[in-house]
C-alpha positions in Angstrom: 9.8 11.1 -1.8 11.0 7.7 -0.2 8.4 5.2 0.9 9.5 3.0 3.5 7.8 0.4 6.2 5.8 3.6 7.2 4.4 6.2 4.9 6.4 8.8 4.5 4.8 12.5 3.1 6.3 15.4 2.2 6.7 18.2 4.8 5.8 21.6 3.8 9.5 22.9 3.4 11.0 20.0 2.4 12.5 19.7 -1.8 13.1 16.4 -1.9 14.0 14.5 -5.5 13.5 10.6 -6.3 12.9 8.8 -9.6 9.1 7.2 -9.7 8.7 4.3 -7.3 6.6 2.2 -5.8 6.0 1.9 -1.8 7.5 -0.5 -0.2 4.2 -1.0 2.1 1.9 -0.7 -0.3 3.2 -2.2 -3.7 0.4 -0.7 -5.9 1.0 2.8 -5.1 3.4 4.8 -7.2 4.8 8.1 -7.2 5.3 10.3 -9.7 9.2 11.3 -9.4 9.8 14.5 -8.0 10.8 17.9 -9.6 11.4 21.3 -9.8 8.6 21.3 -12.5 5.7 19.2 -10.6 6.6 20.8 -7.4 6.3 24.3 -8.8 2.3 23.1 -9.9 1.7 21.6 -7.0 2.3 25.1 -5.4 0.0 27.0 -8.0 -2.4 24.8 -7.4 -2.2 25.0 -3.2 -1.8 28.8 -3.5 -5.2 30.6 -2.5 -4.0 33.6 -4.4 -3.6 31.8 -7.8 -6.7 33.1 -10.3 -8.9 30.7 -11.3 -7.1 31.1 -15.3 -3.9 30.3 -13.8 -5.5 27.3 -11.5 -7.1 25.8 -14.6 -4.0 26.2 -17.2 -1.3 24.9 -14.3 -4.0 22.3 -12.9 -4.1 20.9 -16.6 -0.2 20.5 -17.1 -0.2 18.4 -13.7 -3.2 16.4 -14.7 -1.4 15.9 -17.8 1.8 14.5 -16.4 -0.2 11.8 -14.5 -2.7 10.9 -17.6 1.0 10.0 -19.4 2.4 8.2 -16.9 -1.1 6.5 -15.8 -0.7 5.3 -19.8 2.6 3.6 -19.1 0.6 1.0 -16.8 -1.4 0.0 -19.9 -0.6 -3.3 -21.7 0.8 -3.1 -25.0 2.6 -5.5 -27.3 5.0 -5.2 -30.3 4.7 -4.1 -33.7 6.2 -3.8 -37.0 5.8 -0.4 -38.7 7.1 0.1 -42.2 9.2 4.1 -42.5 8.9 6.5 -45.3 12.2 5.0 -45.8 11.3 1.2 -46.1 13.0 0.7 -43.2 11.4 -1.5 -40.4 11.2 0.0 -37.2 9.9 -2.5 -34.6 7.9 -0.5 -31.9 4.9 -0.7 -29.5 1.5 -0.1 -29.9 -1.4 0.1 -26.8 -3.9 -3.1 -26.7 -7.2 -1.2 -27.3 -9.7 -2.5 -24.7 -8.9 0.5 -22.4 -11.6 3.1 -21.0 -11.4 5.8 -18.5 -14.1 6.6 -16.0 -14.3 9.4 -14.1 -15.7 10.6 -10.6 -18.0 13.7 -10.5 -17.6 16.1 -10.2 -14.4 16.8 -9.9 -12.7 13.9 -11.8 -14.4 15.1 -15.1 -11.5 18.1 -15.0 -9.2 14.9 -15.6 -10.9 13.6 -18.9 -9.6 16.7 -21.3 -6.4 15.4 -20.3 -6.8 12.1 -21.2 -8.4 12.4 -24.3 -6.0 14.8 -25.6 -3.6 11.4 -25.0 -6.2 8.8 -26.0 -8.5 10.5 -28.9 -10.9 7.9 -29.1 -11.1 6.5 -25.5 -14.5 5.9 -24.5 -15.1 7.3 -21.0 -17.7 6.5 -18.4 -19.2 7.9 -15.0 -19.5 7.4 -11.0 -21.6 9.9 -8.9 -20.8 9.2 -5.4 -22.3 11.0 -2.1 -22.0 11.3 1.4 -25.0 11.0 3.4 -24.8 14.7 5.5 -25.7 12.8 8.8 -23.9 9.4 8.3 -20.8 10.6 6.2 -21.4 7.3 4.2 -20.9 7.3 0.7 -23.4 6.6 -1.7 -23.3 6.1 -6.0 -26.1 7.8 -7.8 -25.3 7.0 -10.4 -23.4 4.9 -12.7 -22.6 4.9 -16.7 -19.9 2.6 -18.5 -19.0 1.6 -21.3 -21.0 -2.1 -22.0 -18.1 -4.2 -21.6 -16.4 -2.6 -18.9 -15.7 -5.9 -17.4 -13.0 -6.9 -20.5 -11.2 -3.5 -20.3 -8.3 -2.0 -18.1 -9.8 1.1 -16.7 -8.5 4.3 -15.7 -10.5 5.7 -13.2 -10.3 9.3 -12.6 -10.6 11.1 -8.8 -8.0 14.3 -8.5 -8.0 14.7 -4.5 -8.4 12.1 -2.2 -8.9 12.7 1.6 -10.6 10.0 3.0 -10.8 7.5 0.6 -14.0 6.8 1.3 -15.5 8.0 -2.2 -12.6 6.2 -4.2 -13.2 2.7 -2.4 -16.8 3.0 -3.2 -16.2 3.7 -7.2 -14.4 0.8 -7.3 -17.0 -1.5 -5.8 -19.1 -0.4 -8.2 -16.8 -1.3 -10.4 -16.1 -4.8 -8.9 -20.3 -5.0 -9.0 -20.2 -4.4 -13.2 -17.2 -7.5 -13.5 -14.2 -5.1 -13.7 -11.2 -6.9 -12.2 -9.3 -5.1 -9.5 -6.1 -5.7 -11.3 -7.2 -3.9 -14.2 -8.1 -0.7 -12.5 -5.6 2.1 -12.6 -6.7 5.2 -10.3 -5.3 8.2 -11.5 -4.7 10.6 -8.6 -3.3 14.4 -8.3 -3.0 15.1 -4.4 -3.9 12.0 -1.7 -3.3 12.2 2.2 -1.7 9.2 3.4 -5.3 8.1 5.6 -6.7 7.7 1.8 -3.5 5.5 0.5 -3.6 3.3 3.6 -7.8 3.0 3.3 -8.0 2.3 -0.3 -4.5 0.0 -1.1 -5.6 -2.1 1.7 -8.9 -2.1 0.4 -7.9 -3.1 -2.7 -4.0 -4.7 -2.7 -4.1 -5.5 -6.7 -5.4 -2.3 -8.0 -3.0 0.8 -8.9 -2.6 3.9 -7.1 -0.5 6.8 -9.1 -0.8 10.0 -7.4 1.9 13.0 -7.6 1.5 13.6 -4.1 1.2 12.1 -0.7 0.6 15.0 2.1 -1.5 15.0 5.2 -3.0 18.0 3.9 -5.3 17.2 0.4 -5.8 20.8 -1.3 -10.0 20.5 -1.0 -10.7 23.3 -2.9 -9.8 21.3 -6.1 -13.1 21.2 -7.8 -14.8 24.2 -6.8 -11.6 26.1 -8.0 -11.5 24.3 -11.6 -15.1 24.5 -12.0 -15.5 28.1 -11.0 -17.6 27.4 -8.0 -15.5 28.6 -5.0 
């Protein structure tokens, strides 16, 4: 899916194939490339017919995916590693001042995924509501790790329709010292109201979803959770 001056989504029918990219309109937002294999879960997961075992199993694999690739915007720096062979192999290994935070509820579905990835990651978390009359979003509470403010942080939010719940985590954020530039928010599905809301919001923080579409699959959380 190609990016251009205007944000461009992908249409219901279309199969379209691109390597990962950033937009050219928004700079921190990037796509995860698309495939036969992402496509196929984002269709599980749309499905209303999928079971709730299959929704889980094909919701993890996708969350996966973007946990990897959210770990390829991590700073890292060289290193020296001795083989079984005495051979030097000069590789890469991950700074460690990195934590994840996720949204509730439904960003906690996205912490499995990146602890099976990062073992020992420490991981905090944002409760955010809407007032029922007002619509405004509201943080009930917050819990991070002490020194949030020296660590890159991948924050955690699988659907995003508004925005409006994503740009508030973030101020919170801001409020506890995090820089913008070190957060990365790791998305699944985002409309392209939410992109344009939250990049402009915040131009130096990451967006990587695997989807833009004017239609967010809502259901996310009460599906994963067993709720619907």
């Amino acid at each position: 899916m190609a990016i251009g001056d205007t944000l461009t989504t992908t249409d219901d029918n279309t199969n379209t194939k691109t390597s990962p990219k950033t937009s050219q309109r928004f700079p921190n937002l990037i796509l995860l490339s698309t495939n036969d294999q992402i496509q196929e879960l984002q269709t599980i997961i749309r499905d209303k017919s999928t079971s709730r075992s299959d929704f889980v199993f094909y919701a993890d694999r996708l969350i996966r995916l973007v946990v990897e690739e959210g770990l390829n915007q991590l700073p890292s720096q060289p290193i020296d590693v001795s083989t079984p062979t005495n051979a030097v192999y000069r590789g890469l290994q991950y700074l460690k001042s990195n934590c994840g935070v996720s949204i509730v509820r439904s960003g906690e579905a996205m912490e499995k995924g990146l602890r099976d990835c990062c073992r020992s990651i420490r991981i905090g978390k944002i409760l955010v509501q809407s007032d029922e009359e007002t619509h405004e979003a509201r943080v009930v509470y917050a819990k991070f790790p002490e020194d949030i403010q020296k660590r890159k942080v991948l924050l955690m939010y699988p659907i995003m329709s508004t925005g409006n719940t994503v740009v508030r985590a973030v101020k919170v954020l801001k409020e506890h010292g995090v820089n913008e530039k070190s957060i990365i928010l790791l998305n699944l599905f985002c409309t392209p109201n939410a992109v344009t809301s939250v990049a402009k919001t915040f131009p130096s923080m990451t967006i990587l979803t695997s989807e833009v579409h004017q239609v967010a699959p809502n259901h996310f959380g009460q599906k994963y959770f067993g709720t619907d």
